[in-house]
C-alpha positions in Angstrom: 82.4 -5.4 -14.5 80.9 -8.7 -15.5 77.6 -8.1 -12.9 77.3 -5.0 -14.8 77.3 -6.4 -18.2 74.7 -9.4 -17.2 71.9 -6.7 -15.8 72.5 -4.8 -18.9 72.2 -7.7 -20.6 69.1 -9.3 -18.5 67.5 -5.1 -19.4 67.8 -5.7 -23.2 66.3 -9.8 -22.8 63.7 -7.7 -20.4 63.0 -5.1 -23.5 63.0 -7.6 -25.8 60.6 -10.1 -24.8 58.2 -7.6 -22.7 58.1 -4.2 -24.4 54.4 -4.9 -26.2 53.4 -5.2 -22.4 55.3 -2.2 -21.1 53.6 -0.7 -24.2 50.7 -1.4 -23.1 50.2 -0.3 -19.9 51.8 3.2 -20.3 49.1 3.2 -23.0 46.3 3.4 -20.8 48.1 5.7 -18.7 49.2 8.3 -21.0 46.5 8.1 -23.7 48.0 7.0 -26.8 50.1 4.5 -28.4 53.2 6.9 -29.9 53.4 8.4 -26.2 53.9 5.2 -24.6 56.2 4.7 -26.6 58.5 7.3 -25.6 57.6 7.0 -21.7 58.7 2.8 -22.3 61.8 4.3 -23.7 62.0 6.9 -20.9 61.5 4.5 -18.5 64.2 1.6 -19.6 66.7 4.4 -20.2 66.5 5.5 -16.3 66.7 1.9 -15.8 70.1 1.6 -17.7 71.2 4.6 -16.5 70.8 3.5 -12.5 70.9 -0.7 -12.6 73.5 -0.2 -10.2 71.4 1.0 -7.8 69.1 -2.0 -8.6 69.9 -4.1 -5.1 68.2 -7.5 -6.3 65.5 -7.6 -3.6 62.9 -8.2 -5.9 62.9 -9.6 -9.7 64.4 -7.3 -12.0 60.9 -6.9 -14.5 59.4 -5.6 -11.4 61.7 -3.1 -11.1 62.0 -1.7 -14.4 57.9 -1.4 -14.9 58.6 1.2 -12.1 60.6 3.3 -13.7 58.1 2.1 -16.8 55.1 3.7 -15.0 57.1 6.7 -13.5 57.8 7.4 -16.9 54.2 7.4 -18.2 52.9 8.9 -14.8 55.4 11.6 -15.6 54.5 12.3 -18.8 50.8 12.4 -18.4 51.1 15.0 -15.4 53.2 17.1 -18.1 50.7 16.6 -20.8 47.8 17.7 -18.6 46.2 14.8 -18.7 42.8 14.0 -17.0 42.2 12.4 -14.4 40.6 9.9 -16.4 43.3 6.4 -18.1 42.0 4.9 -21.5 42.3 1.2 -21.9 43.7 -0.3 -24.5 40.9 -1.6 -27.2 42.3 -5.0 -27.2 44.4 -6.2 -24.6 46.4 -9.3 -25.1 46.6 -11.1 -21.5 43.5 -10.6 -21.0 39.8 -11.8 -22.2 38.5 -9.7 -19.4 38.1 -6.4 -20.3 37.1 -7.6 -24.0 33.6 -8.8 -22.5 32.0 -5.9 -21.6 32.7 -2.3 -22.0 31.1 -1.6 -18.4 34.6 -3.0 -16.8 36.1 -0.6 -19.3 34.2 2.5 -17.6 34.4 0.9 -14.4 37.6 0.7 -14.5 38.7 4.3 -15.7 36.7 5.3 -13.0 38.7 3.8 -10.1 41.1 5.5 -8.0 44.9 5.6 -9.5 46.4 2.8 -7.7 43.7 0.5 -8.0 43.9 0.9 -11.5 47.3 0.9 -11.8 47.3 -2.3 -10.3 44.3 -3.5 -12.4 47.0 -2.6 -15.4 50.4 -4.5 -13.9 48.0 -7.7 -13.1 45.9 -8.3 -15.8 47.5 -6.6 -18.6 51.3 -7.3 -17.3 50.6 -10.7 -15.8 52.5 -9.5 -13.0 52.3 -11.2 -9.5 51.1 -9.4 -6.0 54.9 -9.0 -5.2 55.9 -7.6 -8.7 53.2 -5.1 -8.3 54.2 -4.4 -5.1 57.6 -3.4 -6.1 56.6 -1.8 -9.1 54.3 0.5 -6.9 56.2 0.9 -3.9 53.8 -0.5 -1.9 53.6 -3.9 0.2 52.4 -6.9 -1.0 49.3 -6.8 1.7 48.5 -3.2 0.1 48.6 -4.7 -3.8 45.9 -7.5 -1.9 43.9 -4.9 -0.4 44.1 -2.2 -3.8 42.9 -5.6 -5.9 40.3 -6.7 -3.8 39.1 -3.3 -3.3 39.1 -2.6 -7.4 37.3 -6.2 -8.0 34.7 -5.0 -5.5 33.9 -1.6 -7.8 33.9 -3.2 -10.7 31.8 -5.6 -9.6 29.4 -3.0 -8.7 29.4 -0.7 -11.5 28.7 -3.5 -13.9 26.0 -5.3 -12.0 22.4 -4.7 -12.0 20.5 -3.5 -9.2 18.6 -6.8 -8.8 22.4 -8.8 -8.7 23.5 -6.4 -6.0 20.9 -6.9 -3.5 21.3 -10.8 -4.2 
């Protein structure tokens, strides 16, 4: 009983300390800030509800932001949602996306998971294997999805004459 008390214990330090971050990101998933909201609740409650079934392979953080992004991916497909993710107008980990609203467009228009990881890395600070878990994917995939985002963007915000350099 006392493992069980710890992880709940280590859910409510995670909630605590991280929940403008899980905010976030299931922000620029679902659209809007009060929906986030409830898919960040969403999400830790399914964590609570199975942490037994959290094994301990990976960092517990990495695991909840799963069920966090289930959640929002969840509730977007219900809410008809486009295609499209909106970025939050001022992220906090990151100076990045403040610079120019071409990443902002290049990155809505990437592919799910290379924006998803876009999100968990530079909005959640979270490392290639936290993503990885968080995703479901390996870490060489979370490599491969980053690289391949960085390339886009890289090319949707450059000019012609910085391309052909």
């Amino acid at each position: 009983m006392k493992d069980k008390n710890a992880r709940l214990d280590d859910l409510e330090r995670l909630y605590r300390e991280r929940y403008p971050y899980f905010v976030q990101v299931a922000r620029a998933v679902v659209g809007n800030e009060a929906t986030a909201n409830d898919a960040v609740q969403d999400g830790f409650a399914q964590a609570i509800r199975k942490r037994e079934s959290f094994r301990g392979d990976g960092p517990l953080e990495a695991w909840v932001w799963r069920a966090v992004l289930n959640a929002a991916l969840t509730v977007r497909r219900r809410n008809g949602a486009s295609g499209t993710f909106e970025l939050a107008p001022e992220p906090t980990t990151s100076d990045l996306l403040d610079e120019n609203d071409g990443i902002r467009a290049g990155i809505a228009a990437l592919p799910e998971r290379q924006r998803l990881a876009i999100f968990l890395r530079y909005y959640a600070d979270l490392d290639y294997r936290e993503i990885a878990i968080a995703l479901g994917v390996r870490v060489g995939t979370v490599s491969a999805t980053l690289g391949a985002a960085r390339t886009s963007l890289r090319l949707s915000i450059s000019t012609p004459e910085e391309v052909s350099r």
